[in-house]
C-alpha positions as CSV (number, residue, x, y, z in Angstrom):
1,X,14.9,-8.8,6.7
2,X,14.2,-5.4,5.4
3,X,11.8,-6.7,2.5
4,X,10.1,-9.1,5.0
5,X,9.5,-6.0,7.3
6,X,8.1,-4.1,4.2
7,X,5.5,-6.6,3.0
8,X,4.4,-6.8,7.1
9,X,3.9,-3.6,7.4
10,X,1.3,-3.3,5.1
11,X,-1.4,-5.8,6.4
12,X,-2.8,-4.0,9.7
13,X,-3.3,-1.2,7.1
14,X,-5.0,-4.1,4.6
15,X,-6.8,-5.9,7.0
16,X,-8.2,-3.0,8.6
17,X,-9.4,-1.4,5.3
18,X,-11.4,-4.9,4.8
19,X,-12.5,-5.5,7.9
20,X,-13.7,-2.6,8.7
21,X,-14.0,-0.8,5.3
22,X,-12.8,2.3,7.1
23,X,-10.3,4.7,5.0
24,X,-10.3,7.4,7.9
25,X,-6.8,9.3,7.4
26,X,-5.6,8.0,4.2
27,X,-4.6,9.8,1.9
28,X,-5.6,8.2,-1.9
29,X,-2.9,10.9,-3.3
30,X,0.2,10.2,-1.4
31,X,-0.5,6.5,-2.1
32,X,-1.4,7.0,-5.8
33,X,2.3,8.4,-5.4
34,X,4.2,5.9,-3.5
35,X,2.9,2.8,-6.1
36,X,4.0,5.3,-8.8
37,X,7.8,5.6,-7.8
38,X,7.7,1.7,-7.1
39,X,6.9,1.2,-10.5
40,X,9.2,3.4,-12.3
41,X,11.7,1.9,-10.3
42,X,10.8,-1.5,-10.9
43,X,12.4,-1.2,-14.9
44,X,15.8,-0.5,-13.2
45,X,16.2,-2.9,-10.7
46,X,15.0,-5.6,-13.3
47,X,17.3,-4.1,-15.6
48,X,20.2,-4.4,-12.9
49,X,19.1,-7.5,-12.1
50,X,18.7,-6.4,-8.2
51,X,16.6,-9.6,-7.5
52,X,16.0,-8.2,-3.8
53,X,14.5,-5.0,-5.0
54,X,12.5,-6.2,-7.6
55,X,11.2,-8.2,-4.6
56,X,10.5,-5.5,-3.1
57,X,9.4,-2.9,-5.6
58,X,6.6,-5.8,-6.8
59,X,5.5,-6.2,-3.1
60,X,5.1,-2.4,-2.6
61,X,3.0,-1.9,-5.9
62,X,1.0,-5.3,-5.5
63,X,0.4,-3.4,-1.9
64,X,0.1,-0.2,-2.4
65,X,-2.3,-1.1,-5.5
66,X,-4.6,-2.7,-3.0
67,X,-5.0,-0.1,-0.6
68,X,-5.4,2.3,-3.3
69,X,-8.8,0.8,-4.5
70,X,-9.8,-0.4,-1.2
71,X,-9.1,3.0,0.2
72,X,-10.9,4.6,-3.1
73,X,-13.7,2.6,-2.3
74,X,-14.2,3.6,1.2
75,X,-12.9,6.4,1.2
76,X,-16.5,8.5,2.9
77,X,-16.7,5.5,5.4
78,X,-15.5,5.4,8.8
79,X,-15.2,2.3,11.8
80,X,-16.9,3.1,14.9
81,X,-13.3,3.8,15.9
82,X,-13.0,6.9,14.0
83,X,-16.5,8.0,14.1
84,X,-16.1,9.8,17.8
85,X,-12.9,11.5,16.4
């Protein structure tokens, strides 16, 4: 249940990034970090054989990875949304 909530929290951030192509508040560093730890912890729960995590761990990078070069991309654009902030 908890992987399933993982991989769903990730597409309002996803869809909004291509839909809208609007990177207002994200930070391209802390993300850059986040798909780092997944995949240095990716060896070890292969190695372990921790089928769940390596679930997991390849759902956060494949993620993460995505909203790193979407956000990288539009990272000086902002939705309508975020332009009266």
């Amino acid at each position: 249940m908890g992987t399933a909530l993982v991989a769903v929290a990730y597409i309002p951030q996803i869809v909004h990034l291509i839909k809208q192509h609007c990177a207002y508040g994200i930070s391209i560093k802390a993300w850059a970090i986040w798909f780092i730890a997944a995949m240095l912890m990716l060896p070890y729960a292969i190695a372990t054989q921790a089928t769940i995590f390596v679930l997991l761990l390849l759902i956060n990078g494949v993620a993460t990875a995505f909203i790193l070069v979407f956000s990288y991309f539009h990272q000086d654009r902002f939705c309508p949304k975020h332009k009266i902030l």
